[in-house]
C-alpha positions in Angstrom: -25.1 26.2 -28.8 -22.8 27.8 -26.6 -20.9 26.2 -23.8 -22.9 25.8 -20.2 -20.8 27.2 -18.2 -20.5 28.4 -14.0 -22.5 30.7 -12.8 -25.4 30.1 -15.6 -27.4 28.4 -12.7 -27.6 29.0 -8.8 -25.9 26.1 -7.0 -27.5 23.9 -5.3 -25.6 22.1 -2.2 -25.4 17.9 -1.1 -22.3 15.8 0.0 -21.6 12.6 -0.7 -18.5 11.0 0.0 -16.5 8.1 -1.5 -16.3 5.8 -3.9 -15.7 2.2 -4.9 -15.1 2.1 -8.3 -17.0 -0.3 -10.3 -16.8 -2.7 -13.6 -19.3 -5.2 -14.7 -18.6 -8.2 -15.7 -15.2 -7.7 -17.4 -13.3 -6.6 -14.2 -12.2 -2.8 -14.2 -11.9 -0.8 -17.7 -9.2 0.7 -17.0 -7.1 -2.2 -17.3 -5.4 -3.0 -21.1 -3.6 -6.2 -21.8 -2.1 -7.6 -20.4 -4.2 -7.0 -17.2 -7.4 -6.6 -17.9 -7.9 -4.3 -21.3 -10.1 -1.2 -22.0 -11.5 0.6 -25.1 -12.0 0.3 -28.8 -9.4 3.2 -30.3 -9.9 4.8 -33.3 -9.3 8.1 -34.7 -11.0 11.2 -33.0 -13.7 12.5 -35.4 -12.4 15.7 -36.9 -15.9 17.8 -36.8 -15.8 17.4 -33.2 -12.0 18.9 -33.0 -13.0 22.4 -33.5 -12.4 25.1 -30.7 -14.3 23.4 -27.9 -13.5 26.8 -25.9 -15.0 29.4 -28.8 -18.7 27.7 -27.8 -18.2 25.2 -31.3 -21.5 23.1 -30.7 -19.1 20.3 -31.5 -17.5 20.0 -28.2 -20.7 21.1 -26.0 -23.8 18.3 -25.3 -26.7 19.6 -27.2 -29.8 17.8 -26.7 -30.2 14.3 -28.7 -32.7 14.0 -31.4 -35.6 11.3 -30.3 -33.9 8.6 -32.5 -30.1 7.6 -32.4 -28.6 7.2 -35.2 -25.2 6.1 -33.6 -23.8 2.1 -34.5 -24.1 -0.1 -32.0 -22.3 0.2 -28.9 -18.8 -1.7 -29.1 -17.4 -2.2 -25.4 -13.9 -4.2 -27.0 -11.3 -2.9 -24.8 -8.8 -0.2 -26.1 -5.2 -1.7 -26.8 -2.3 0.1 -25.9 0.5 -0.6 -28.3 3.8 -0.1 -26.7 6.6 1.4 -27.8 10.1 2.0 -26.7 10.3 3.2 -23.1 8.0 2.5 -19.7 4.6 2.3 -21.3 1.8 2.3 -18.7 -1.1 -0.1 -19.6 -3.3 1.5 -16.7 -4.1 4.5 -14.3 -5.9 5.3 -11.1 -5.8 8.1 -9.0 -6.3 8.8 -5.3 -7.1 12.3 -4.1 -3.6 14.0 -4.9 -2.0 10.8 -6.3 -1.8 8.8 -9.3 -0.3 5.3 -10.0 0.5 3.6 -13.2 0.7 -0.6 -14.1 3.5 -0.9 -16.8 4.0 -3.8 -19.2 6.2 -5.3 -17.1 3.5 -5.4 -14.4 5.3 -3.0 -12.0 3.6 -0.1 -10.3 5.0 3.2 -10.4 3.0 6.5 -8.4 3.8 10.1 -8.3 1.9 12.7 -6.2 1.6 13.8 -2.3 4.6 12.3 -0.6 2.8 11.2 2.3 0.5 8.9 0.1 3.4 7.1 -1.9 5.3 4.4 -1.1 9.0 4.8 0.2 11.6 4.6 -2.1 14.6 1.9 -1.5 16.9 4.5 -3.1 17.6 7.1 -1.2 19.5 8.6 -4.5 15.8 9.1 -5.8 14.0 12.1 -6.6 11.4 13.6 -4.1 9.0 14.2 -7.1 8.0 12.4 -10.3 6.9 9.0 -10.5 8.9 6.1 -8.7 8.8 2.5 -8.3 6.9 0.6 -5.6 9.8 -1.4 -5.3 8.3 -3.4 -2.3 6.0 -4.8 -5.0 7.6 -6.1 -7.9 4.2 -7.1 -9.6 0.5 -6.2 -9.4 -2.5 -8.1 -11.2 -4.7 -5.4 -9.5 -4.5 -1.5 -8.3 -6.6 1.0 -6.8 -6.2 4.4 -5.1 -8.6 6.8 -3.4 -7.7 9.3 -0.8 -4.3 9.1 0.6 -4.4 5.6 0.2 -3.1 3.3 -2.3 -4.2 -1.1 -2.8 -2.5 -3.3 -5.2 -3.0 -6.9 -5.7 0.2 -9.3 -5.9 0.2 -12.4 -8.4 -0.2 -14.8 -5.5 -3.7 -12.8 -4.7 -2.0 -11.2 -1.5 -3.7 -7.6 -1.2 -0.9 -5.0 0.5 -2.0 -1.1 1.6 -0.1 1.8 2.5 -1.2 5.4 2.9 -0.3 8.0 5.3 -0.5 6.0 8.7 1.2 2.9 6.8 3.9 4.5 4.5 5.6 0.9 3.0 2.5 -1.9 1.6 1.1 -4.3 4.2 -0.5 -7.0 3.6 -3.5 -7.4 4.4 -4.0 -10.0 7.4 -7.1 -12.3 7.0 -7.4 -11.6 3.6 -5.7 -14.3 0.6 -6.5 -15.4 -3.1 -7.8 -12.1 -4.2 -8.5 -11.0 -7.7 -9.7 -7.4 -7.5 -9.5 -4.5 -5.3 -11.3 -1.4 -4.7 -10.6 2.0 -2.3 -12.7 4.6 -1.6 -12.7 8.0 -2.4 -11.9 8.9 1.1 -8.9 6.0 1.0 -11.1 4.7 4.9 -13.0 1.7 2.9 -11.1 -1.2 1.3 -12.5 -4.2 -0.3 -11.6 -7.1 -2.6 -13.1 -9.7 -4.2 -12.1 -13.3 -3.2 -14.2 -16.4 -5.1 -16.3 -14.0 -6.8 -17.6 -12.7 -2.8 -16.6 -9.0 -1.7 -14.3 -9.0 1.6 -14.3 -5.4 3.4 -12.2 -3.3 6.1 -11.8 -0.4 7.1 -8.8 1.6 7.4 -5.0 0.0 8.1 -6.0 -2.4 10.9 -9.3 -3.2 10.2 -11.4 -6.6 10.6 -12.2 -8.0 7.0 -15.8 -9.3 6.8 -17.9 -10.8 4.6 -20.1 -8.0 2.1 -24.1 -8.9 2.7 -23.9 -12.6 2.2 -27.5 -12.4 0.2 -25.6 -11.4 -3.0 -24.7 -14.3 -4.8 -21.9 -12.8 -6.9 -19.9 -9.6 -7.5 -18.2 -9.0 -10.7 -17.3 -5.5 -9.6 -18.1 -2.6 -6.9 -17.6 0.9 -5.7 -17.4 2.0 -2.1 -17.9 5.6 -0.5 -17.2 5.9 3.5 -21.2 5.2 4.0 -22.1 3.8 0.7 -21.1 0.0 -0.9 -22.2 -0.3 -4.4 -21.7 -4.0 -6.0 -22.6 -5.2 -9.5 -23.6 -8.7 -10.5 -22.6 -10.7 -13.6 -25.6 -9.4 -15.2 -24.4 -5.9 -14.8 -27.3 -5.0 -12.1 -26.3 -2.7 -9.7 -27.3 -2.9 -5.5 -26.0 -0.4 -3.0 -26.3 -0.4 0.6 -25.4 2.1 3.0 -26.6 5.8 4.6 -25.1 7.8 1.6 -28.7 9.1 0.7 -27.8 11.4 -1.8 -25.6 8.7 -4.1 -27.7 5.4 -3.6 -30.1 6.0 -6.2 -33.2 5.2 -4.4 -35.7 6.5 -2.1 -34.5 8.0 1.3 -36.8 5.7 3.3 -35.6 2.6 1.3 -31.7 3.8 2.2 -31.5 1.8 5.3 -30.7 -1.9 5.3 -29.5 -4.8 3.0 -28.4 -4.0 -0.2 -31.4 -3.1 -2.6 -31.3 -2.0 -6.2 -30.0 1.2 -7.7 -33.7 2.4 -9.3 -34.5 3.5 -13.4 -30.7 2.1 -14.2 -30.3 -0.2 -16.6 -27.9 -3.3 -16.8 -24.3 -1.2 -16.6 -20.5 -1.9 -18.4 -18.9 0.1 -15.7 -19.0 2.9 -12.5 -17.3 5.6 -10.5 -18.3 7.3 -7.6 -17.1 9.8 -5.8 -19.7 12.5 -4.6 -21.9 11.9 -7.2 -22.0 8.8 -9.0 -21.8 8.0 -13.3 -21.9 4.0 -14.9 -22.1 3.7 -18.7 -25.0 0.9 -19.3 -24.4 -2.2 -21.7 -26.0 -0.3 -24.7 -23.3 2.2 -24.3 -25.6 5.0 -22.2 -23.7 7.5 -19.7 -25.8 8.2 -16.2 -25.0 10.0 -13.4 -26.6 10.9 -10.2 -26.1 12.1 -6.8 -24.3 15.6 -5.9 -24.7 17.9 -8.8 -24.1 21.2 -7.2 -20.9 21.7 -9.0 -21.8 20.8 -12.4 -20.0 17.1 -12.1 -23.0 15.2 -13.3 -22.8 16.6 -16.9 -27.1 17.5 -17.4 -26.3 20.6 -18.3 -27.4 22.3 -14.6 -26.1 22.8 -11.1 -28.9 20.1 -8.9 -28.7 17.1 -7.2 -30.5 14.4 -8.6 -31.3 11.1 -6.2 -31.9 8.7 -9.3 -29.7 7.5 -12.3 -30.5 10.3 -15.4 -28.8 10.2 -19.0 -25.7 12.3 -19.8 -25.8 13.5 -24.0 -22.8 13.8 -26.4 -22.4 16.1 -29.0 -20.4 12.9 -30.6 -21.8 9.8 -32.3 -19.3 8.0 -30.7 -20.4 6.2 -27.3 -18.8 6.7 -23.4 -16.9 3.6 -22.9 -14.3 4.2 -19.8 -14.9 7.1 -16.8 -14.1 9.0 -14.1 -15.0 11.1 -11.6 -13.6 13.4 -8.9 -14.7 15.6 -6.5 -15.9 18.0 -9.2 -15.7 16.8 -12.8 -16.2 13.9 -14.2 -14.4 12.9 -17.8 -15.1 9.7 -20.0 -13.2 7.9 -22.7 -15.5 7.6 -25.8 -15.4 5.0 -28.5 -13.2 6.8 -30.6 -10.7 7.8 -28.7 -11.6 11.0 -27.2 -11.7 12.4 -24.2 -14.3 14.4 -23.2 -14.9 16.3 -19.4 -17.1 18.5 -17.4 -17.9 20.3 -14.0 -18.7 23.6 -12.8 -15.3 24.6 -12.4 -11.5 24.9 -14.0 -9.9 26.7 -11.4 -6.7 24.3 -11.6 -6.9 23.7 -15.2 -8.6 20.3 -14.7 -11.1 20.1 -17.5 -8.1 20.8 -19.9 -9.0 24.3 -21.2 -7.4 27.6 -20.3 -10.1 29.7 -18.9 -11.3 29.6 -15.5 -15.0 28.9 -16.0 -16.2 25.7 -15.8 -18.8 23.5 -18.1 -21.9 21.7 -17.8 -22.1 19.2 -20.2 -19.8 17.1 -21.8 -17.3 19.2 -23.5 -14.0 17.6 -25.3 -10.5 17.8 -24.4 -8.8 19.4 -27.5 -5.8 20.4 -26.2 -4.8 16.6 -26.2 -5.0 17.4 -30.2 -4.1 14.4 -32.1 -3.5 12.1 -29.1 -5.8 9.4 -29.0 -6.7 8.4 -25.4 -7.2 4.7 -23.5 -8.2 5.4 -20.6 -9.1 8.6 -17.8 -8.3 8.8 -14.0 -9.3 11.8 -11.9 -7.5 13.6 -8.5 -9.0 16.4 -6.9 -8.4 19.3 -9.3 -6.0 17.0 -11.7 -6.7 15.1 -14.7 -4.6 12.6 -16.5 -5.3 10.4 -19.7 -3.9 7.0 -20.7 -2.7 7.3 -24.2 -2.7 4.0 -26.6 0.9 4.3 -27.0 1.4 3.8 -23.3 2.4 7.5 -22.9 0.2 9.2 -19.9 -0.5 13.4 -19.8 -1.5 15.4 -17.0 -2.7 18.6 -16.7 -4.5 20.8 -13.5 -3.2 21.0 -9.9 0.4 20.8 -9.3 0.3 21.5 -5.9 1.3 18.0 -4.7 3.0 17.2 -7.7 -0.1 15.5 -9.4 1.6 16.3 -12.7 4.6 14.1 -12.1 6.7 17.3 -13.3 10.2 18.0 -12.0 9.0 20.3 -9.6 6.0 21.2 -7.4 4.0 24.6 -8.1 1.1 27.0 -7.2 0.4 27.3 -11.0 -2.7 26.5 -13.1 -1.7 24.1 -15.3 -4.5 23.5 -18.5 -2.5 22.1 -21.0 -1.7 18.3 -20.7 2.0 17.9 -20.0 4.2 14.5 -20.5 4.8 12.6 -17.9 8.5 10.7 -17.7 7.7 7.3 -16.7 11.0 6.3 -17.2 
């Protein structure tokens, strides 16, 4: 079968904004030990390795036979095993930013300027990743937008983005676990006793998430959506965001209700358009699918929850999504992305043209990967050795290279953590 790729089918238009990234049940699976640990690794299967961009029907989707003959679906974490050196043990990204949590528990970020924390040395290069020195140690991170939320061991939750350059704690707000941005960077929340506490931008008010649900193990937010998940992995939204709720356009309004034909789920990302990976190891995705990011091997919108195929036996087990691709970590360690365009490199192969399904990264070769975060037209992968890769825009230095550039940048590049 050969690759879906842009311009097969007429586009089809919807927004949807934001996101608030969600786990079930385990907290986010992004984390590794020893924050909270992500994905099985094993070795990439070697019939899938073959020229993803000469249309090999290994590295495209095809349609699933009626019975699955995969194993069962194993959601252990991923360990990283660390060698010498920084070794990152997780990775988020905001819109033109991404931020790392090393061993040590330190955060480092590399990106837009404006979105990054100040340095303390004024000695320090402009580009590349450097130390959020103002937080020695994070149990939590999350980015979205120009905005960047960590969590410090005493469960203080400090902010900065462009308004708010150096982290500020948050006011109101104490003995948090977990935090979440949106996709915008406007909508904050974190989870405090197992209850989701919100606000809105630097300054404001933290209340209370619809006090009818009883407990949140994780959520996702978009700047008119709030998506929570209880400890049985069933997800509610709330919100105006008709496009991404997964329900009905006249239920939309209102307290939070359920996310319709969506199983019990692992974990979730939304941006535009949303994806979760069910308990059994099933990928679905819904909401804006004009650019290809929902991996159905079309350009539509589709209001409820509908299963992505792989042309792999292994299963999804760790995602992410951006503005438009989407790329998931499967069971055996490889990395697989999609979207209806490459124009910066993003989905890892050299031409231009974009794909609609599922296709694998194989310019990562050998490199088995632990986790995935997504920027706006950037990619980078988490590998188990702690060792993170980047590849697509540059223009903000999303690549944490030397240097910022007007390039296309396919091939994943090293970054120096160090």
């Amino acid at each position: 079968m050969n690759l879906l790729r842009r311009g097969a089918l007429p586009a089809a238009t919807g927004f949807a904004t934001l996101l608030l990234t969600l786990a079930a049940c385990s907290d986010d699976p992004a984390w590794s030990s020893p924050l909270d640990e992500e994905e099985d690794a094993a070795s990439p299967d070697a019939d899938a390795d073959a020229g993803a961009r000469d249309g090999d029907p290994a590295d495209a989707a095809p349609p699933r036979d009626d019975v699955d003959t995969r194993q069962p679906f194993d959601p252990a974490p991923a360990q990283i095993t660390c060698g010498g050196g920084a070794c990152a043990k997780r990775i988020v990204a905001g819109y033109g930013h991404y931020c790392v949590v090393l061993a040590d528990s330190s955060l480092r970020c590399w990106g837009k300027a404006r979105a990054l924390a100040p340095s303390v040395d004024p000695s320090a290069p402009t580009v590349g990743p450097r130390d959020v020195a103002a937080l020695p140690a994070v149990i939590d991170v999350a980015a979205g937008g120009d905005a960047t939320c960590a969590v410090d061991p005493d469960g203080g939750v400090f902010c900065w983005d462009t308004t708010r350059s150096a982290p500020t704690v948050v006011s109101g707000l104490s003995g948090a676990d977990r935090v979440w941005v949106s996709s915008n960077g406007t909508n904050r929340c974190a989870r405090v006793a197992g209850q989701l506490s919100c606000w809105r931008g630097a300054s404001g008010a933290v209340s209370t998430f619809d006090a009818t649900v009883p407990a949140v193990a994780s959520a996702a937010l978009s700047s008119n959506a709030t998506f929570v998940v209880d400890p049985s992995g069933n997800v509610l939204s709330a919100g105006t965001e008709t496009l991404i709720m997964g329900r009905p356009a006249s239920s939309v309004a209102g307290a939070a209700a359920p996310v319709e034909d969506l199983p019990p789920i692992l974990t979730m990302a939304v941006y535009a358009h949303a994806c979760a990976i069910a308990i059994d190891g099933r990928l679905f995705c819904w909401g804006r699918g004009s650019g290809g990011q929902l991996g159905l091997g079309y350009s539509r919108d589709e209001l409820r929850p509908l299963e992505v195929r792989f042309a792999t036996n292994a299963w999804p087990q760790q995602l992410a999504v951006g503005n438009n691709h989407s790329c998931v970590r499967t069971t055996d360690a490889a990395l697989w992305c999609w979207g209806g365009t490459n124009d910066r490199g993003q989905l890892g192969h050299p031409e231009s043209t974009g794909v609609y399904v599922p296709t694998r990264v194989t310019s990562l070769g050998a490199v088995p990967t632990a986790a995935v975060a997504t920027g706006d037209g950037s990619t980078c992968a988490l590998a188990t050795d702690g060792t993170v890769r980047c590849w697509g825009d540059n223009r903000n230095g999303q690549l944490g290279l030397e240097a910022l550039d007007q390039l296309r940048h396919p091939s994943p590049a090293l970054v120096d953590l160090e």
